[in-house]
N, C-alpha and C positions, 0 to 999 in steps of 0.2 A: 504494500500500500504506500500510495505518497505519505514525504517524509517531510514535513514544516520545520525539524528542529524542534527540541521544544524550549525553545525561546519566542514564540509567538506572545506569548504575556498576557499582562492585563491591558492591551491595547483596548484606549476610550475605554475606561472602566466610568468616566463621569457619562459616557454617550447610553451605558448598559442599566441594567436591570436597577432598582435600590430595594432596598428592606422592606419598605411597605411604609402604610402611614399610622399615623397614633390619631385612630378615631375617638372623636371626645364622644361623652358620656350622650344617648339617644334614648328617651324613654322607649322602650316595645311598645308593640300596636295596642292600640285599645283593647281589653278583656282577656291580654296576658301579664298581667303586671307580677305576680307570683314569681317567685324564683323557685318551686319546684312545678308550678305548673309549666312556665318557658320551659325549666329543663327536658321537663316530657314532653315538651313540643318540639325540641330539636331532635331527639332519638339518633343520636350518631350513630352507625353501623361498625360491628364490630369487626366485620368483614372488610371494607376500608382501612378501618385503622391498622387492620393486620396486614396489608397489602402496601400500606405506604410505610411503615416500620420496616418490612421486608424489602421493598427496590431502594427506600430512600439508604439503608444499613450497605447496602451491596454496588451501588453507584457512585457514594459517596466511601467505599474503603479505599485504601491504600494502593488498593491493589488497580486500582483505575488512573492514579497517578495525575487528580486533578482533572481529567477529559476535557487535555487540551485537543483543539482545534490541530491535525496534520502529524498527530502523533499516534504511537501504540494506546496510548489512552482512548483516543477515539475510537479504534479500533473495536477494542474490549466493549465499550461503551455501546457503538451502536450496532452489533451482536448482539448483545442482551436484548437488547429494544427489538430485534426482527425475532430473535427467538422469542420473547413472550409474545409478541403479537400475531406468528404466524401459529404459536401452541394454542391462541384461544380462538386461530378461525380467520381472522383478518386476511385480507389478500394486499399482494404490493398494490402501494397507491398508487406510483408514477406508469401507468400504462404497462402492466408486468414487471415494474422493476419496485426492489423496498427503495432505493436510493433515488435521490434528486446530486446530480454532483453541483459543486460548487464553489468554483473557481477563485482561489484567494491569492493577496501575494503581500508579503508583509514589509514593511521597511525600516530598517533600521539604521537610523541617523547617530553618526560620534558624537557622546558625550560632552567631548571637546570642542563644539562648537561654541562660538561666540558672538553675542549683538552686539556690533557696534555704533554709537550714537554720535555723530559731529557736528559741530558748529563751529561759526567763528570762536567763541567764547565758550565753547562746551566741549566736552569730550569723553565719554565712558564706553567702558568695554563689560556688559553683562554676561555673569560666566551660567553655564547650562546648571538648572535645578533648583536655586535659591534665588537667583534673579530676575531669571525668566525662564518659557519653556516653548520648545518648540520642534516641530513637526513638519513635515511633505507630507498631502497625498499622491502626489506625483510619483511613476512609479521609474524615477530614474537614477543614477547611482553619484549625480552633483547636481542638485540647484543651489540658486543663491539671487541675492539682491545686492545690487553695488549702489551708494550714493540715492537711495532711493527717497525722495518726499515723505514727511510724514506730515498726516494731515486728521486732524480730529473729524468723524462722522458721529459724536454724538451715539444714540444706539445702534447704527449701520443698516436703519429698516424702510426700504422700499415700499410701504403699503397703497396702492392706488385706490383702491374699496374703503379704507381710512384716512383718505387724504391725508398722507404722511412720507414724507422723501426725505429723508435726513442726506441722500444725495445731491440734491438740489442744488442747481446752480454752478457745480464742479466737475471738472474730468479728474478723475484718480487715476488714470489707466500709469499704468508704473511706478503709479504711487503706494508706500504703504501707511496704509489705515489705521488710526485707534479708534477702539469701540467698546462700548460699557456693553457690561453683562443684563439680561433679562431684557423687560421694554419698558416704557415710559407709564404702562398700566401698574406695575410693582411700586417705580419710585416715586409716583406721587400718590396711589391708592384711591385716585378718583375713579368709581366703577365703569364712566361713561368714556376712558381711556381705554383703546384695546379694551381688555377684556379686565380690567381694574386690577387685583392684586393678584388672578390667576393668570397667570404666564400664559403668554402665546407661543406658535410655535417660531414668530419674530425673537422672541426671548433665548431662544436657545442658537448655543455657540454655532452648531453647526449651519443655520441659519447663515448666519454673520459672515464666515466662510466662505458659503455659496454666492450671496449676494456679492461680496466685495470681487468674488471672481466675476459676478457678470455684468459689474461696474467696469471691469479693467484693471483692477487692483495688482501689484507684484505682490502683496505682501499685508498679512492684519495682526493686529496686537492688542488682543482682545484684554481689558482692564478687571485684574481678577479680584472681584470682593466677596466675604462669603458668605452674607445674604443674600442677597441679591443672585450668585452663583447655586446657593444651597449645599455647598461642600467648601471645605477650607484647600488652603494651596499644595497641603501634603498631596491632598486627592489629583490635582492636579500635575505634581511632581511625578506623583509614581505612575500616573493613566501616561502622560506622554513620553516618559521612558521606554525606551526597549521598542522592541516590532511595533511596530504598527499597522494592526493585517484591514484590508481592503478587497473589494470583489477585482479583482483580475480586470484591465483596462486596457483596449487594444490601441489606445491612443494614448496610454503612458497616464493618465488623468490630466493630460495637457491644460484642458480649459480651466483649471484649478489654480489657486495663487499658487506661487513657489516655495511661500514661507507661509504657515498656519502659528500661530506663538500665543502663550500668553505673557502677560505682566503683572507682578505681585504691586499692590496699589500703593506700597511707598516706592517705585520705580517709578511708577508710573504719576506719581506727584512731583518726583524730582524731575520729569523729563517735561511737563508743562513747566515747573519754575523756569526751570530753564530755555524756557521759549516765552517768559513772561507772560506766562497767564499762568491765573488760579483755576487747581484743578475743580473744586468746590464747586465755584461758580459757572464754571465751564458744564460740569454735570446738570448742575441741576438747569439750565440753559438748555441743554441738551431735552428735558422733560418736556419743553414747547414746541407745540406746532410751527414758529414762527423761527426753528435753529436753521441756524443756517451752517454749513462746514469750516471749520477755524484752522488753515494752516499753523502748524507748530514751528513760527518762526525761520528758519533757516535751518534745521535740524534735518538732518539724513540719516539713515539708515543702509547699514553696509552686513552680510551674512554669507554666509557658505555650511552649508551640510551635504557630510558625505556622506551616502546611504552602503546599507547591502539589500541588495534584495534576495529573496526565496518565492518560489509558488510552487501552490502545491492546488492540491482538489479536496475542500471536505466533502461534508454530504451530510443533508438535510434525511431526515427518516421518514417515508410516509405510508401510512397505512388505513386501508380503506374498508368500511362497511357498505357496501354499494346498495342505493335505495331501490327500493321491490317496485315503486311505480315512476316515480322522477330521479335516476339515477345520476341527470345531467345537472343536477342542482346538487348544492352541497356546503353541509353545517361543517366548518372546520375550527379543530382543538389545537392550538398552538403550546408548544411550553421549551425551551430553550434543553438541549441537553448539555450543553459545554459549560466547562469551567478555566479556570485560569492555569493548571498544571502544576509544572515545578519550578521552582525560583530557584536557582543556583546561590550556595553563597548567603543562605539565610538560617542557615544555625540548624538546631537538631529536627526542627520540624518545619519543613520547606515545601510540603504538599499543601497545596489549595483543595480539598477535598470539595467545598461548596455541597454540603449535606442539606443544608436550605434554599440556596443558593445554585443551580436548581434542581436537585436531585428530590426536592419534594414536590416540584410540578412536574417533572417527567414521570417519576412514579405515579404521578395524579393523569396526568394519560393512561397508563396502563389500566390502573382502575376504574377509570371511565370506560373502555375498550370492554373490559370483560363484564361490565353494567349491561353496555348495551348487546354483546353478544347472549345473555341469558336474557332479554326482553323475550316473550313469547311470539310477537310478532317482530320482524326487523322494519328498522324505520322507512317511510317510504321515500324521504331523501336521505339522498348519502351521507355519511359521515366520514371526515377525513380526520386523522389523528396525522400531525406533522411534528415534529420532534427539531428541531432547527437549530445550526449551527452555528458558531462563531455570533454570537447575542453581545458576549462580552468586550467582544473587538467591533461594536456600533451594530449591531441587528442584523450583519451581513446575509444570514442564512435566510431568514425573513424578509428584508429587503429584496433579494436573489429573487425568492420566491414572489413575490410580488411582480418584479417582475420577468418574471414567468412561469404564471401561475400553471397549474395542473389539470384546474377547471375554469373556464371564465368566468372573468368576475363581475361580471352581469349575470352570471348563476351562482358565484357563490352569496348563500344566505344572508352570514355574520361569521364573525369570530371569535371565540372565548379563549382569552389566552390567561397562562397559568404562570406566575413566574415567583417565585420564594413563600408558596403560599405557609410553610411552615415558619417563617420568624416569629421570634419571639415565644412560641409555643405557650400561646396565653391560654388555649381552652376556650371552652365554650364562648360566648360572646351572645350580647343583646343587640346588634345590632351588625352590618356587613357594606365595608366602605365602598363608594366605587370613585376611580380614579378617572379624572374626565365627567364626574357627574354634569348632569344635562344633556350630554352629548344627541345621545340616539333613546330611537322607537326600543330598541333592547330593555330602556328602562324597566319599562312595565312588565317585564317579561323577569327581572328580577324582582321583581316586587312584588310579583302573584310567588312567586314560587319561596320569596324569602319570610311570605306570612304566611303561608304553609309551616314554616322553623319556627312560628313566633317572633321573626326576627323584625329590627327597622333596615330603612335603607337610607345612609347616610352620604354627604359628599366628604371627600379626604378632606381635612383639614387643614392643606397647605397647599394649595393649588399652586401657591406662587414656585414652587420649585419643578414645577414642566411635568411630573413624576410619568405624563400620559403619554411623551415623550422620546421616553425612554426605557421601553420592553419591546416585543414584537407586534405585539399588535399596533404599533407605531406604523410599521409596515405595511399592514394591509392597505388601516384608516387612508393611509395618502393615496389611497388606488382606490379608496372609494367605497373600500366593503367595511359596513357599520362592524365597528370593535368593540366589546366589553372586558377591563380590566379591572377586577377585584382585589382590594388591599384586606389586610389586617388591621380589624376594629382592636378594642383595647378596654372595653368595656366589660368584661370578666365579669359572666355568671358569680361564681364562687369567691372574688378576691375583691371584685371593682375595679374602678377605671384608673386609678392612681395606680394600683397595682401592678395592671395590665400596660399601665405604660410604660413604667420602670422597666418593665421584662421587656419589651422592642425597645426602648432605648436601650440597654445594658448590649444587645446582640448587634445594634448597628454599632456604635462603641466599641466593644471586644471584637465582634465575629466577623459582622460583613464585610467582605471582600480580605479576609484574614485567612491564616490557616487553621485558626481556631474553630472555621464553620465546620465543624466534625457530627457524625451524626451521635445521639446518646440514647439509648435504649430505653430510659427515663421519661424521655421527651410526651410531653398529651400533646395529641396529634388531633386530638377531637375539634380544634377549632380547624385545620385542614381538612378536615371529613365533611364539615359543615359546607365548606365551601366547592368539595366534590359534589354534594350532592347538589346543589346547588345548580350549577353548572351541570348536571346531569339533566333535571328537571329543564333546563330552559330550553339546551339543545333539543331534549323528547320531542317538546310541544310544537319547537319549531322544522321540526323533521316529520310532524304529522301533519303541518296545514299550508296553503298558498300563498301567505304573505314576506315579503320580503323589506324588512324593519329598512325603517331610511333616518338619515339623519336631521338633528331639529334645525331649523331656520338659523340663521346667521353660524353654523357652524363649516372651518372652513374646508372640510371634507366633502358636503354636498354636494358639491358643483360635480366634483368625478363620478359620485354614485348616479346621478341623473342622468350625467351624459354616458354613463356605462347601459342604463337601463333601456335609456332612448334608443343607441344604438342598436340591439338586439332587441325592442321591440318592432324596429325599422325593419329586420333583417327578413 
């Protein structure tokens, strides 16, 4: 099998998955208020709980060696997944095959590169990791930036539907760009901004990136703070070190800047001083529709990164229930199976096991799969269970599959995607977060089925951090097929919500994205059962009837679903 090395990493570990969210405290529906009558209303199966104890204990050993992306890890990994899926009956998804391959190729830039910053009056040389950090997607083995412009854009957001162009007025082509983190909805928290303190998908880095490439940009430096950002610069240090894996580009990722960077925010206050302006005021300027773009003085920018590259082919897992009367239609279950590997050079315990992380939603496939292989009738649209690779290094597997999809996506249904449903292993729960609430017609489809549990249905409580973003269902959404992502509430039957906090924070703190994410035999898994079953119920219902959930008005996924519908009702 191809060979990645396993140096592939935690490439864009800020682009991948996160822990879940700390959903505040949500009374239950009217005429459950008990806490032993909810508890009988949830009736978690035993039979679950004993299926995700068993893949999540066996995916997440040693012996899998992290399931990194292009390694033996993989290997191991998605063997198990075709073995248990083809023991309980499933057929390969991809047109006879269990595999979707998946073209990746990673790059790895020296450590020893250096920003250099000049003026007449100025002068710094930023060394890699503690001053700044930076990346190519380009997949070549030297770019760089000589003498380049730098020039403030404020948040770096093109929006024409919000009449908003923080370009306005300037050519950057050659130039490299600074740009603050999230969007102008966060830093000022007026709701009738963007989308107020919930993040758009203007908010997120990779955003910022693309744009500034289709402005013309050499080069962007994005302003790292860690609100705003929702992680600290550690997280940022260690995501843009090492490989950096990307889907395979037969154009090299040309149209892409040269230089991808961040900047830690007292860099980036001493690189305005010294262009004579206040950073402060320059920000918070930047939150009007009325910013216009502020060259940074006479200051340029000078770089070089040498790369190595590697490619290899992962492979996406899929596996099919095919429907008895609309086979050409199809409910698909996403959940990422890779992890981060082995880290060289990190002391006695250097495996990334990722036991939560996501060895508790691919096992939450499996036991979805063998749900529906004992329904007495098979559903009569398809079901597809996809298992998808490289999540960790930016959703590539997913993305991959988006675009090119399996089944069109004017037939597929929705998507339920599954990703660390075991953090924090709080237990039961009064209520079930969803990430992206408002989004889609899906809603209602968890809300019949989560007062079934006794349960509420809550939005995450921190929308400002993109969270919706950043799983696979990410992937679909931008192609138009309505996504549902469920977090981890914190509202503990047995403990309470203070409780249940404590425990998701303590595991993003210690565990996530650690080598500590180990699985423990100890673990209540009854609040991941909850959310199987869940998830079982929605797909049923919408595997038995004609409708096809679409997304709510002003959301900006719509436009693709309509025009995907349109199309194939044309046809």
């Amino acid at each position: 099998m191809r060979k990645l090395i396993a140096m592939l990493g935690a490439a864009l570990l800020v682009a991948a998955c996160d822990s879940g969210s700390d959903a505040s405290v949500t009374p239950p529906p009217e005429g459950k208020q008990g806490v032993s009558q909810l508890a009988v209303a949830l009736s978690p199966d035993a039979t679950i709980d004993a299926e995700l104890h068993q893949h999540i204990a066996e995916l997440a050993s040693d012996a899998y060696m992290g399931r990194e992306p292009g390694t033996e890890g993989e290997e191991l990994t998605v063997a198990y997944l075709v073995k248990h899926f083809e023991a309980l009956g499933l057929e390969p998804g991809n047109d006879g095959d269990w595999f979707q391959q998946v073209p990746i190729t990673a790059v790895t830039s020296s450590p020893e590169a250096v920003l250099s910053i000049r003026g007449a009056d100025y002068s710094a040389e930023l060394n890699y990791g503690d001053q700044m950090m930076a990346m190519t997607t380009r997949q070549l083995d030297q770019v760089s930036i000589e003498d380049s412009e730098l020039v403030f854009v404020g948040y770096g957001i093109n929006a024409p539907e919000r009449g908003w162009n923080d370009y306005a007025g300037i050519d950057v082509t050659g130039k490299t760009v600074v740009v603050l983190v999230n969007d102008p909805g966060f830093a000022t928290r007026d709701p009738a901004l963007f989308n107020g303190n919930a993040m758009t998908y203007y908010g997120r880095w990779i955003y910022k990136y693309e744009e500034a490439a289709r402005q013309g940009a050499a080069g962007v430096l994005i302003v790292h703070e860690t609100a705003p950002a929702a992680y600290g610069w550690g997280v940022v240090r260690n995501s843009w070190s090492g490989p950096q894996i990307r889907l395979t580009d037969a154009n090299a990722n040309a149209h892409r800047v040269a230089i991808e960077a961040w900047l830690p925010l007292e860099q980036a206050e001493a690189l305005f001083s010294a262009a004579g302006l206040d950073y402060g005021e320059q920000k918070a300027a930047a939150a009007s529709g009325d910013f216009t773009p502020v060259p940074l003085g006479d200051l340029r920018a000078s770089m070089t990164l040498e790369n190595t590259l590697t490619s290899a082919s992962s492979h996406n897992v899929a596996a099919l229930i095919p429907g008895t009367r609309y086979p050409d239609e199809v409910v698909i279950y996403t959940s990422h199976w890779d992890h981060l590997g082995v880290r060289e050079g990190e002391g006695d315990d250097n495996i990334y096991n990722g036991a939560s992380d996501n060895a508790s939603g691919t096992a939450a496939l499996l036991s979805l799969a063998r749900m529906y292989m004992e329904l007495p009738q098979r559903p009569e649209r398809s079901i597809l269970f996809l298992a998808v690779t490289a999540e960790e290094s930016g959703l590539l597997g997913s993305q991959w599959y988006g675009e090119n999809p399996i089944f069109p996506l004017a037939k597929t249904v929705a998507n339920f995607n599954m990703d660390n449903i075991a953090s924090g292993t709080v237990g039961l729960t009064q209520s079930v977060a969803v990430v992206g609430y408002g989004n889609s017609e899906l809603e209602s489809y968890l809300e019949e089925a989560a007062a079934e549990q006794g349960r509420a249905v809550v939005q995450e409580p921190f929308p400002e951090k993109g969270y919706y973003y950043r799983s696979d269902h990410f992937s679909l959404a931008r192609v138009g097929v309505p996504a549902l992502y469920l977090t981890r509430a914190t509202d503990s039957i047995e403990h309470g919500h203070e409780w249940g906090a404590k425990r998701l924070a303590d595991y993003r703190k210690h565990h996530y994205h650690k080598p500590s994410d180990e699985y423990d035999p100890s673990w209540d898994l009854s609040g991941s059962v909850q959310e199987v079953q869940l998830l079982f119920a929605m797909g049923r219902r919408l595997a038995a009837n004609r409708e096809f959930p679409r997304w709510n008005e002003g959301v900006e996924f719509k436009a693709a679903r309509d025009a995907s519908l349109s199309e194939s009702a044309n046809k």
